[in-house]
C-alpha positions as CSV (number, residue, x, y, z in Angstrom):
1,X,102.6,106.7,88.0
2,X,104.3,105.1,90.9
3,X,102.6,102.5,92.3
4,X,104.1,102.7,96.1
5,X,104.5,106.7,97.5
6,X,106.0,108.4,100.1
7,X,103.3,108.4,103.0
8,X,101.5,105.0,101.9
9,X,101.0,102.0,104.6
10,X,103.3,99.1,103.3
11,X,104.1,95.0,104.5
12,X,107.3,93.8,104.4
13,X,107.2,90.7,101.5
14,X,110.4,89.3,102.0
15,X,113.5,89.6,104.2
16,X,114.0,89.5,108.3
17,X,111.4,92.4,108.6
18,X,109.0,89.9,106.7
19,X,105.0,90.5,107.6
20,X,105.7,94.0,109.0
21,X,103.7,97.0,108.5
22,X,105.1,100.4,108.4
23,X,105.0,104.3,106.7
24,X,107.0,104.5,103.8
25,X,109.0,107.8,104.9
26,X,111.2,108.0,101.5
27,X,111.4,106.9,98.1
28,X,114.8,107.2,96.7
29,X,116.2,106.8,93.3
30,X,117.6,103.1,92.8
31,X,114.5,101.9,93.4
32,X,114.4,101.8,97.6
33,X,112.4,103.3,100.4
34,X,113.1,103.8,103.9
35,X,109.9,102.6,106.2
36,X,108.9,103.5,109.4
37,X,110.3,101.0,112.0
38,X,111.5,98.4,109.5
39,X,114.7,97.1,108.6
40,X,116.4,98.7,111.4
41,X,120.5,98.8,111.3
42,X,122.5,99.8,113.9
43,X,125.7,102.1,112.6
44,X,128.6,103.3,115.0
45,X,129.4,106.8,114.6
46,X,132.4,109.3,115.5
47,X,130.9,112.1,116.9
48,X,131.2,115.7,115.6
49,X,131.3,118.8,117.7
50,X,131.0,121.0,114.6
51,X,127.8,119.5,113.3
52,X,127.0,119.3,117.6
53,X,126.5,115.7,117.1
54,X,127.2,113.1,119.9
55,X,129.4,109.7,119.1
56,X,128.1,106.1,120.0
57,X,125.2,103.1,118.3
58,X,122.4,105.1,116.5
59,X,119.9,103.2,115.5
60,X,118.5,104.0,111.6
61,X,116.1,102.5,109.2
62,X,117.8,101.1,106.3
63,X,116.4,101.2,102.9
64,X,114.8,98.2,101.4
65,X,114.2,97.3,97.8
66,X,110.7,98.2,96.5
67,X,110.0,95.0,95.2
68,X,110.2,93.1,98.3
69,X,107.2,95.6,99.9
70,X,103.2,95.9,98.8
71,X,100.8,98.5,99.6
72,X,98.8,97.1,102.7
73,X,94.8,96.7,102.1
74,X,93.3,98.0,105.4
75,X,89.8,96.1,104.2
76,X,91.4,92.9,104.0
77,X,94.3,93.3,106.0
78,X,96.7,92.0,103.9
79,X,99.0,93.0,100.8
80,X,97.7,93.8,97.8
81,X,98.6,94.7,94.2
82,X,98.3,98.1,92.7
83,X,96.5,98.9,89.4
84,X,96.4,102.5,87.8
85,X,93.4,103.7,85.8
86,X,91.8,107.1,84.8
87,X,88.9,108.4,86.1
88,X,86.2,109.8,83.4
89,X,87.7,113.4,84.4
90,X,90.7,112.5,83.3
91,X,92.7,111.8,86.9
92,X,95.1,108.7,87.3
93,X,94.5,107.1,90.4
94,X,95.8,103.7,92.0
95,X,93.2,100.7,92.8
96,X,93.2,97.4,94.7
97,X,93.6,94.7,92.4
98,X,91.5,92.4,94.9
99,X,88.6,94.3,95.5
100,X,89.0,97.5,93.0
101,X,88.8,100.0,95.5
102,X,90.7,103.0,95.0
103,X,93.5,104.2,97.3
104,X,93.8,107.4,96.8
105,X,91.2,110.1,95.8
106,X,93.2,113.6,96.6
């Protein structure tokens, strides 16, 4: 079980974007996710009249390396670590490590 998904509130650990708090919009496979409003990159682009796409500075998120984010403990409001454990019917389902509350029940 992953312990960050697509959808979950994260903080920024490390990096320019460090202490900020954002949606994690993606998860792709080497281990990155794109987040809402973090690690923002600006990229100049030709534009394209076959795709009907204008030229110029778009701004994007970039993605960032799981291991510089943590899920973000609304209780506490800080980062927290992520523990899995099974429920007695049998579900997996992540926990705070700080205060053992679970995160998701779904």
């Amino acid at each position: 079980m992953q312990k960050i998904k697509k959808g979950d509130e994260v903080i920024v650990l490390a990096g320019r974007d460090k202490g900020k708090i954002g949606e994690v919009l993606q998860l792709l496979a080497n281990e990155r996710a794109l987040v809402n409003d973090v690690n923002t990159v600006k990229r100049h682009t030709k534009p394209n009249p076959n795709k009907g796409q204008q030229g110029g500075i778009i701004e994007k998120e970039s993605s960032i390396h799981l291991s510089n984010l943590a899920l973000y403990n609304p209780e506490t409001k800080k980062a927290d670590r992520v523990g899995v454990r099974k429920l007695e019917d049998g579900r997996k389902v992540r926990f705070f490590k700080s205060n053992g509350e679970v995160v998701d029940l779904g």
